[in-house]
Steps between C-alpha positions, in 0.01 A plus 500: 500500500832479753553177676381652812135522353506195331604318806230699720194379251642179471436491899161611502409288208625209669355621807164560357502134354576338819216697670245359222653115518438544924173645436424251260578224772301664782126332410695129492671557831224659685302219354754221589511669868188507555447174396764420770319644789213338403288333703513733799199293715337194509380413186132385478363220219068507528295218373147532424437187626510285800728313661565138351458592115795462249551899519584407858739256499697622190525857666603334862743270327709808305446751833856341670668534195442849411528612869870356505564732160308782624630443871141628562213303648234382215154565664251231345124703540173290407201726418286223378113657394292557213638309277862685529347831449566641870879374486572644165355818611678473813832434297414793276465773752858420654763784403773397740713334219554230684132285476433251168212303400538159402228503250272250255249525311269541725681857592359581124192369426342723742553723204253331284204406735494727758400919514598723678878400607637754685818404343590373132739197511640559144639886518554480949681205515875465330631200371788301649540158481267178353651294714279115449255356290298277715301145360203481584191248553114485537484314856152268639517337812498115607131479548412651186701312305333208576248586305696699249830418393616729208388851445215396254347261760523830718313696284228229414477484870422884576238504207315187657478670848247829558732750644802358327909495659624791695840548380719670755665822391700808614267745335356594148792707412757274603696264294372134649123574443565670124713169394182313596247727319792461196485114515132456578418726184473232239321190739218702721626372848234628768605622778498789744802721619556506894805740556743476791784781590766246507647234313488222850086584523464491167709069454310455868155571353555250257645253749197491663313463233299875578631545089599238294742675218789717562791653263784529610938371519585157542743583774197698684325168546763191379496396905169399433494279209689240624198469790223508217383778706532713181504355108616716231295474213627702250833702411462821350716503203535337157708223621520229780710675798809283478521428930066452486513265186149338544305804545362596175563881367242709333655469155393145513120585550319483150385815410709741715648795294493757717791700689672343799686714697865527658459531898780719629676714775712800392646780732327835450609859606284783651476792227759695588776315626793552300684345230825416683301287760265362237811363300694420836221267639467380136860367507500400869219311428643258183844463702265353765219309304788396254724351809500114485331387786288766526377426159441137539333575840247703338464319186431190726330641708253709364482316146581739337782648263740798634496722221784785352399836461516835527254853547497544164439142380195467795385850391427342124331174673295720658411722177432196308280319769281820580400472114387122498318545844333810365435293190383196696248654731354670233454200294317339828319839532620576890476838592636691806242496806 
């Protein structure tokens, strides 16, 4: 081989390798572009429930933070109604890549108790963010307590009258009312479900005394403890809540063994929406939650802790908490209706 045709293959060698490294590139730089021009248009955050709840303020308290990284507006949409189901559905059928879900439980449960979804939450939903884990408290009001004053009281009271409590709820799939079936389980409290659309009907039934039992977040209804207006009775964990120490938990009740469970909100994608703005919001959203005094503002006020994650780390929460609730209901023998 002369020099000429060695230098000539050494060229196209060279060449061809250079073509394969920029090919090889392409997929990261069309990914890091697009990632770029993303978001394009206001970006929408729906809540399945009403105005007022925890969901509410911790999505209306992030909103200017992540419009000042997206330099978009953040659109904050309630679509409060059977118990979540219409604003998870409503979430789900969005394919504009630019609408979330801030999700709980009660986005899931559905799953368990109720036929003929139109959508299912575990395979049309993606995983983004857990972003708090939320204490939480069994809640009378001031004129029952009189009579009453710690959760046993409560439920010797509803088995001495004929019709029993009315505890006020959100509906039978979501979250608040299951936590009450869970803790009742063991001690046979009577009393009848009355279910409200919203979060502010549901603490004003009980106000009013129309119920007399609610579940729900300390910082949903702290403003009214400190007027005896409502009493919370019992915290729903193993251990006293450090900022409520003389309310009683449920690990302190003789005889309770059963499973209490973690109340959270976690960002969810529509099906569909792609990875680079599933891992994009994911990291916008721990720079935010993770900034100091956006932290301590939610922590304080929502009681709650800010938590790190990631899709992948929410997507195994998810996997492992569809398996207990499956395993729960069918130890309590529910069955969708």
């Amino acid at each position: 081989m002369n020099k000429r045709t060695l230098s000539v293959s050494r060229r196209a060698l060279l060449g061809a390798a250079a073509t394969q490294a920029v090919t090889g590139l392409l997929p990261a730089q069309a990914f890091a572009a697009a990632e770029q021009d993303w978001p394009t248009r206001p970006v929408k955050i729906v809540i399945a429930v009403g105005p007022g709840s925890s969901s509410d303020t911790l999505a209306r308290i992030i909103a200017p933070r992540l419009e000042m990284i997206w330099k978009q507006p953040v659109i904050i949409e309630n679509k409060p109604g059977a118990g979540g189901i219409i604003g998870t559905e409503y979430a789900v059928s969005a394919t504009d890549n630019h609408t979330f879900l801030l999700a709980s439980q009660s986005s899931f449960l559905p799953k368990f108790t109720k036929k003929d979804l139109k959508s299912d939450p575990f395979v049309d939903l993606i995983p983004v963010y857990r972003m708090i884990e939320y204490q939480i408290v069994v809640v009378t009001n001031g004129e029952t307590a009189k009579q009453a004053r710690t959760f046993m009281d409560i439920v010797n009271l509803s088995k001495a009258k004929e019709q029993g409590l009315f505890f006020s709820g959100t509906g039978r799939t979501t979250i608040f009312n299951i936590t009450m079936a869970l803790v009742n389980k063991p001690f046979g409290l009577k009393y009848t479900a009355v279910d409200f659309n919203n979060v502010g009907a549901m603490n004003l039934a009980v106000m009013r005394n129309d119920a007399q039992l609610l579940v729900n977040t300390p910082s949903s209804v702290r403003a009214h403890f400190d007027t005896g207006t409502l009493v919370p009775i019992l915290a729903v964990s193993k251990q006293r809540y450090a900022d409520l120490p003389n309310v009683p938990a449920v690990g302190e009740l003789p005889g309770f063994q059963g499973y209490l469970p973690v109340v959270w909100n976690g960002m969810m994608a529509p099906k569909g929406t792609p990875l680079y703005i599933v891992e994009r919001v994911a990291r916008d959203l721990q720079f935010v939650l993770h900034t100091s005094d956006v932290k301590k503002q939610i922590e304080t006020q929502l009681t709650g802790l800010v938590q790190r994650s990631s899709p992948s780390a929410l997507a195994k929460d998810l996997r492992e908490e569809a398996q207990v609730w499956k395993d729960l209901f069918a130890s309590m023998n529910v069955k969708p209706e």
